[in-house]
C-alpha positions, 0 to 999 in steps of 0.5 A: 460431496466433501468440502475442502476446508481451506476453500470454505474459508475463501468462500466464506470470506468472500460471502461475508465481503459481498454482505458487507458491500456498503455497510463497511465496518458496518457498526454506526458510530452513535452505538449506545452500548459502544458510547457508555463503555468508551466513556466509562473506559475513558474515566478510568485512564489517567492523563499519561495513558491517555497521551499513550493511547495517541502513539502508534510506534514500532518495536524491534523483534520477533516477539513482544518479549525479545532478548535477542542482543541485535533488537535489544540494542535497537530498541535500547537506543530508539526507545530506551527499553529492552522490548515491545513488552516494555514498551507497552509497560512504559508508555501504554502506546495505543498502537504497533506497526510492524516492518521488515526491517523491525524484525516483525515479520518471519513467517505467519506463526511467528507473526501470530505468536508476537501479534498474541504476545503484545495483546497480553502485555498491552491487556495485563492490568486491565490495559487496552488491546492495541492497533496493530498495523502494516503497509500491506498495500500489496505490489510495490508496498508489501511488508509480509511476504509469502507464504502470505497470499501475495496479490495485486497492487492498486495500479494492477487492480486498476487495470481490471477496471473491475471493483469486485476485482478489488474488493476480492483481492481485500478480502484475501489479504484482509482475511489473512491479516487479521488471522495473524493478529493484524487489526490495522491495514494502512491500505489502500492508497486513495490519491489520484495519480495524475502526474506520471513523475510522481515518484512516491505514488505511481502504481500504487494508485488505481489510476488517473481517473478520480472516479476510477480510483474512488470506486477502486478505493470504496471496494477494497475498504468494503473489501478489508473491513468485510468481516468487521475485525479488521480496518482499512485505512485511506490515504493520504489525504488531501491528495497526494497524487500530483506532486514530482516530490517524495515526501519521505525525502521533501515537502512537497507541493500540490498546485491544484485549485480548490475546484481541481481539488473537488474534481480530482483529489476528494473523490476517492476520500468521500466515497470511502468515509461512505464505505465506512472506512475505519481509518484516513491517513494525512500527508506530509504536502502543501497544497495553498489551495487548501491552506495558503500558509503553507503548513504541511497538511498533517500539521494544517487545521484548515486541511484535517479539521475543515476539510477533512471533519467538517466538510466531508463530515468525517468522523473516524481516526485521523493518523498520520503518515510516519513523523519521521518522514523529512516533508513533516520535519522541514521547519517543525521540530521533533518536540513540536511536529505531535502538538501542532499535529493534534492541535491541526486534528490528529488522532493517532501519532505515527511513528515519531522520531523520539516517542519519549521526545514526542509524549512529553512533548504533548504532556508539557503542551497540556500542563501549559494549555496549549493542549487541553485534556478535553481535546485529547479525550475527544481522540482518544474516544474515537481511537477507543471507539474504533478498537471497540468495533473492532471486537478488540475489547472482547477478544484481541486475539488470533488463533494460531491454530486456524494460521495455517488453514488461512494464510497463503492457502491454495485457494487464496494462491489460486485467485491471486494468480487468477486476478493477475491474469486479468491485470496484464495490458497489451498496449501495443502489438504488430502481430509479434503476440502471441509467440509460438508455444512450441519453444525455442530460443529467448534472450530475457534482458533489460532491469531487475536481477530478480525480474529477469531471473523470474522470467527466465525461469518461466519461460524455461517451464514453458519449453523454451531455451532462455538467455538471460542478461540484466543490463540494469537500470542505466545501462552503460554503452558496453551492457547495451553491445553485449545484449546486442550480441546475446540477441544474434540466433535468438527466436525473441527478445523480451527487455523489461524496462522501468523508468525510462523516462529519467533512465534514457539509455534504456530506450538506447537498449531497446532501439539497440535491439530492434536494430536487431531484427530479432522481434522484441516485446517490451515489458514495463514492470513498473509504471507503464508511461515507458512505451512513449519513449520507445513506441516505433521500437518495440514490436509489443509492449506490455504493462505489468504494473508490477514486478511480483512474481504473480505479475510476471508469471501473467505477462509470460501467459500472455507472451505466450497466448496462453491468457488472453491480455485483458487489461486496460489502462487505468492511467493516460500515457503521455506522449514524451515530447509533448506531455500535454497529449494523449499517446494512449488513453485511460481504457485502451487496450489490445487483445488477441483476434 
């Protein structure tokens, strides 16, 4: 029996990630071999590679030596430089993180060619190979998109309350990172999102549940790290899932107890230090439980280094969340925010606003004996540790020939979709679901351009005659009449929402519509608290936790009966008008007779 090439390396990858199930990055950190050779590697930098080591910057361009005028004069004015390549040259950063918006991501060969490009210029003159790194947690967080497999995000998997669910969606997406040149994934996302207002986490958590997440956490950092090229990184540590503050915008503040913070915001952390996970990322919060002067925890010794090393026992790199964000910048200057960071315990420095503000910054804080070298060799031991780990020392390089037999391969496609199928909550249903798959007629309203053009273009593959209208995310009182109208003759509705709780008047489209009645089946294609604003209205209501098109295609399935819903909430729905109870709890979820 002949096998399929492509599918041989899912499987492989898989195998490996069932192998690797408790071991992690698997490598202990006592290696002796790993120790002489970091030492003898950390005698022979001078004290500015050093210093370089700490950073973890972006560039802009499509590769390493861009000459492209638009990413010259973006790098020339962020950083001074012409390219990555000099910037490499200039400040031998330890690190590149790649987004969109830097021109980083095209397409997989593109990506493997700048992830090779920047290895050499890096490794020229016996230099070290950097971590390369993305946010590619996957759902609402992704920064390579197809033909890149596109997966489930955290909430979704959640809802599988199923750990090999998550450990097999890592794997995939770990496995294809790695085969364009990506070492670094700074993913997945460790808080507990106890607090439905939050604006930054949300879906982005696994759930509710502090156990619930943990597990979830310690399967995808099994999952990432499985083949042991590739670390996953935790985050954001304390905890940032109880805040109504976005810290890219303010700092914001945790009130939880030392107790709470035990119970709810270090599980996830301890069960992936004991996973293995190659990477903890800090947060730009208060919590005075943990610190009662207020210093943001990225900036706080009694946070990194008391909790986070010496009570959890922490060993790896420390990184911090990006150092342009507003939560680290309220009251520390540019110059001071790399400092006090290491000072607090920082390994690796994200993204600062000024780089050459920032290492000069560190250089002027060592020669004055603020900083001393010993504690800027005990992080760079560590962030050579990891990269030695990492197999960086020996081959830094991706294969641009195996690209195309990894990343986005049918089978790969194929577990995504089959994964998705599994993530779909009914949470509630009067007999409306599953719809009749003989066709007809349906109006697809509610938020989302993309959203609503998706759904109309599968529920036109399945055979039936769909009418499609976007009324946005505050529909006005004319949006809400013309969705009433659209709805006469309609066999169904089916309206999207998302945050409903600050966009009132998209409950005012949904009770417009079941006024109607036309049978209307509600889709929350983001977080899933919008069925406590509507709960009388809508005949069924779905939760997708997500908006991707894998989401989606899940939730029509299961309009349609095609898939039987099998998902069940990660999270607690609160009533609206009494958010201390319970309208739907953590595991319900409905499913078809």
């Amino acid at each position: 029996m002949e096998t399929h090439p492509r599918r041989t390396v899912l499987a492989a990858a898989l195998g490996a990630a069932a192998a690797a199930a408790t071991a992690g990055t698997a490598q202990a950190h006592g290696d002796r071999g790993e120790r002489r050779f970091v030492k003898r590697r950390l005698k022979a930098m001078s004290l500015e590679e050093k210093v370089g080591q700490l950073f973890t910057v972006y560039a802009y361009g499509r590769t390493a030596d861009t000459t492209d005028a638009a990413d010259v004069a973006k790098n020339q004015e962020t950083h001074g430089v012409n390219n990555a390549a000099e910037l490499i040259a200039t400040y031998r950063v330890g690190g590149i993180i790649y987004f969109t918006w830097s021109n980083n991501v095209v397409n997989p060969d593109q990506i493997t060619a700048l992830s090779n490009g920047l290895q050499a210029s890096s490794t020229a003159d016996n230099g070290n190979p950097l971590l390369i790194s993305t946010d590619q947690e996957h759902g609402l967080v992704v920064r390579i998109g197809p033909p890149a497999t596109q997966l489930p995000g955290a909430m979704a998997l959640g809802a599988t309350h199923d750990t090999g669910a998550a450990r097999d969606a890592a794997v995939i997406s770990g496995t294809e990172l790695r085969a364009m040149g990506l070492n670094v994934n700074f993913a997945p996302d460790a808080d507990v999102n106890v607090n439905p207002a939050n604006p930054v986490i949300g879906i982005r958590s696994f759930g509710s549940d502090a156990e619930h997440v943990a597990g979830f956490a310690a399967a995808q950092v099994e999952g990432y790290q499985a083949r042991g090229d590739l670390a996953a990184t935790v985050k954001h540590f304390p905890g940032h899932g109880d805040t109504e503050d976005d810290s890219h915008t303010d700092l914001p503040q945790i009130d939880h107890t030392y107790e709470e913070w035990q119970e709810v915001d270090a599980p996830p952390f301890r069960a992936a230090i004991d996973a293995g996970v190659g990477a903890i990322m800090s947060a730009h919060i208060q919590f005075p439980a943990l610190d009662a002067t207020l210093t943001p925890a990225t900036l706080s010794k009694p946070i990194l280094t008391g909790l986070l090393r010496e009570e959890l026992g922490y060993e790896g790199v420390i990184v911090t969340d990006s150092l342009a964000m507003e939560g680290v910048r309220e009251g520390y200057g540019d110059d001071r925010i790399p400092v006090l960071a290491l000072l607090a315990g920082v390994d690796m420095l994200l993204m600062p606003v000024d780089l050459d503000l920032a290492y000069n910054a560190v250089l002027t804080a060592i020669a004055e004996g603020e900083l001393t070298e010993k504690r800027i060799d005990e992080s760079v031991t560590r962030i050579l540790c990891l990269k030695y780990r990492l197999g960086l020392f020996d081959d830094p390089y991706a294969d641009p020939d195996e690209v195309a037999e990894i990343v986005g391969i049918p089978a790969s496609l194929e577990a995504a979709q089959a994964l998705s199928d599994r993530t779909t909550t009914l949470v509630t249903n009067d007999g409306t679901l599953p719809i009749p798959t003989d066709g007809g007629s349906v109006l697809v309203t509610g938020w989302g351009e993309t959203t609503t053009n998706v759904l109309t273009a599968t529920f036109s593959q399945r055979g039936f005659s769909p009418t499609r209208l976007v009324t946005g995310i505050a529909p006005t009182q004319a949006q809400i009449d013309a969705a009433v109208a659209a709805a006469a003759g309609q066999s169904f509705i089916v309206v999207t929402t998302n945050g409903v709780a600050d966009n009132p008047t998209q409950t005012d489209l949904v009770k417009a519509l079941a006024a109607t009645g036309v049978p209307v089946v509600a889709v929350g294609v983001k977080n899933p608290y919008d069925i406590a604003h509507f709960t009388d209205e809508a005949n069924a209501y779905l939760a997708t936790y997500s908006y991707s098109a894998d989401g989606l295609e899940s939730a029509v399935s299961v309009i349609l009966g095609a898939v039987a819903p099998q998902g069940r909430l990660p999270v607690d729905i609160p009533r609206a008008d009494d958010p201390e109870s319970v309208l739907f709890a953590f595991g319900h979820g409905l499913s078809y007779s």
